[in-house]
C-alpha positions as a LaTeX table, in Angstrom:
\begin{tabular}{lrrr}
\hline
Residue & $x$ (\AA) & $y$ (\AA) & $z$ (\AA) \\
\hline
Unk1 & $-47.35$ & $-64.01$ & 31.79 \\
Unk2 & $-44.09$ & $-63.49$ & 33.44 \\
Unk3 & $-42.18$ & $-60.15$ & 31.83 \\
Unk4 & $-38.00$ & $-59.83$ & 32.06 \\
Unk5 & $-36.60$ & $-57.99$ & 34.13 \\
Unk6 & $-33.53$ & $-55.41$ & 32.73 \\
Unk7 & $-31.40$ & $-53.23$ & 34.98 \\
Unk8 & $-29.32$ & $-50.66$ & 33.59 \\
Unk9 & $-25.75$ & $-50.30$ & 34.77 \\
Unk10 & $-26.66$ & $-47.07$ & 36.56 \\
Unk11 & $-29.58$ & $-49.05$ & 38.72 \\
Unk12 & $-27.29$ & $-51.95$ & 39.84 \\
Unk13 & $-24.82$ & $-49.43$ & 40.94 \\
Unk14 & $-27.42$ & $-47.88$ & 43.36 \\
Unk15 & $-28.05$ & $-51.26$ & 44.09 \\
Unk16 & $-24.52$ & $-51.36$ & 45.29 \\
Unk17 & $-24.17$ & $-48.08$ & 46.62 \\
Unk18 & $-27.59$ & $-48.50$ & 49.08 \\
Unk19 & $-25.22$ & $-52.21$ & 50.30 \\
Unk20 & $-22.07$ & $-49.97$ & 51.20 \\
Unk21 & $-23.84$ & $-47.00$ & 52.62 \\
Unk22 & $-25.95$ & $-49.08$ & 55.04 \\
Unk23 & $-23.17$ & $-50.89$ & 55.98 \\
Unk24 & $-20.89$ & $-48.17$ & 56.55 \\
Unk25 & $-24.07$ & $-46.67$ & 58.83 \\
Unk26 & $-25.17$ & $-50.08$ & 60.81 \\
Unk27 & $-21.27$ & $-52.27$ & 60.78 \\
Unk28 & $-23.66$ & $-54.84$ & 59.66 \\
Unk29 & $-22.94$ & $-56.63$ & 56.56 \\
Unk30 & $-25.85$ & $-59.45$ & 56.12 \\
Unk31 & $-28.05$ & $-55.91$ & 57.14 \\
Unk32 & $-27.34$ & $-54.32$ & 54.26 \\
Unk33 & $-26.91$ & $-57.08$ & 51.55 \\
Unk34 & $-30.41$ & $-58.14$ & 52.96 \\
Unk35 & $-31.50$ & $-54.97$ & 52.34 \\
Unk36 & $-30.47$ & $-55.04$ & 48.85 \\
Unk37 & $-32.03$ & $-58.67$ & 48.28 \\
Unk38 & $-35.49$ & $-57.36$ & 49.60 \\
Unk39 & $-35.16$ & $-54.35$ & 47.13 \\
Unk40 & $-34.82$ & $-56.59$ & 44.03 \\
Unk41 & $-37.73$ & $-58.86$ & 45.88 \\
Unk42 & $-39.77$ & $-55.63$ & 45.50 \\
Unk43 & $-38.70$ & $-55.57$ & 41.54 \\
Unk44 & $-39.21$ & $-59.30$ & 40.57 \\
Unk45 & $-43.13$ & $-58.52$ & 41.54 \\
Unk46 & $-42.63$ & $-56.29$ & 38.37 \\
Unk47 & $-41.86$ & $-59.45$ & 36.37 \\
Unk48 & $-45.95$ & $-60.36$ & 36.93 \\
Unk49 & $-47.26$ & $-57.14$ & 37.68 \\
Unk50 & $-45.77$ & $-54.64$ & 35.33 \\
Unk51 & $-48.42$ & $-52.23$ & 36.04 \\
Unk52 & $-47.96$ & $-52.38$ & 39.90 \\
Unk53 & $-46.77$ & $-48.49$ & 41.80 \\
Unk54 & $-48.40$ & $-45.28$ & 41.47 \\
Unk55 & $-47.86$ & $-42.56$ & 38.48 \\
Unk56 & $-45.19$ & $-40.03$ & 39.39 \\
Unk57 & $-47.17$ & $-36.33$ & 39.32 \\
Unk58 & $-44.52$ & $-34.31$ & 37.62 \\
Unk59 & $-45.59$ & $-33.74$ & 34.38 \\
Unk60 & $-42.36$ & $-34.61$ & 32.39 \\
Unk61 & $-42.09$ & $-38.01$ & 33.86 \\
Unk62 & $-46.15$ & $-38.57$ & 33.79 \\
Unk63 & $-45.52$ & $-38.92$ & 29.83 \\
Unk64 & $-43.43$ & $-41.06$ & 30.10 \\
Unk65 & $-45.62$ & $-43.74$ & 31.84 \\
Unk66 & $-42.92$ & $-43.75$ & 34.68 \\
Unk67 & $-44.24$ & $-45.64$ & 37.76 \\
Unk68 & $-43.05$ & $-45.66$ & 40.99 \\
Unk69 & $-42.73$ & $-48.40$ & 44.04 \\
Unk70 & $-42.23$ & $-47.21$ & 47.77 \\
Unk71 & $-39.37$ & $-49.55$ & 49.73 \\
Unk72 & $-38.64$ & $-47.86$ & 53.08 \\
Unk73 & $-36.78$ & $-44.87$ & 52.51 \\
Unk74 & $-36.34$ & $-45.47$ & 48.79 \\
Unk75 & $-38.41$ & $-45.76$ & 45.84 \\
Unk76 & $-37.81$ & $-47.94$ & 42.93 \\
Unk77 & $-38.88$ & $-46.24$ & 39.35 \\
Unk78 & $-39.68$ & $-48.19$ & 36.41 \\
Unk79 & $-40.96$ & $-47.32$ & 32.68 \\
Unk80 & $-42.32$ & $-48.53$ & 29.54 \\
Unk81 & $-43.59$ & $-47.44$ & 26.53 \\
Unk82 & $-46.81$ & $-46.91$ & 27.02 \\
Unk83 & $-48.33$ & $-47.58$ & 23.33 \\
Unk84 & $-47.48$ & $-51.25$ & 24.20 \\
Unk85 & $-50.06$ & $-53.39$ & 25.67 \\
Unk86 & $-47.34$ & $-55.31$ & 27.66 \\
Unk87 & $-44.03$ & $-53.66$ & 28.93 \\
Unk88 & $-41.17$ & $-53.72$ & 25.77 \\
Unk89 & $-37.69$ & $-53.18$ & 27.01 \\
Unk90 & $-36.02$ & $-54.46$ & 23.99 \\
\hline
\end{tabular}
């Protein structure tokens, strides 16, 4: 089963801000919006493997069933309730 995929406005202007800052540090444009593509290859795998990262260990976040995925120097979070048998974003 394939779940959707939401990103809030503050997450696809990360998105955006990761694309300017690495090409303000490399001069390379394709770097940096291939950079960004590769990022939200990492987060489609969450469309069939909602489950997929390690638990966060601060408590707070634990609770809230937050997961996290490692990408290079940045990690991706994602959450759902976790009283749902499948991911509910609606």
């Amino acid at each position: 089963m394939r779940f959707e995929i939401f990103y809030k406005t503050t997450a696809l202007k990360d998105l955006e801000d990761i694309s300017v800052f690495l090409f303000k540090k490399t001069g390379f444009a394709n770097f940096a919006k291939n950079y960004v593509e590769s990022i939200k290859n990492k987060i489609e795998i969450l469309s069939f493997f909602p489950e997929i990262g390690y638990r966060v260990e601060d408590k707070e976040l634990s609770s809230k069933n937050l997961r996290c995925l490692p990408l290079g120097e940045y990690v991706i979070f994602h959450i759902w309730h976790s009283k749902k048998s499948s991911p509910n974003f609606q």
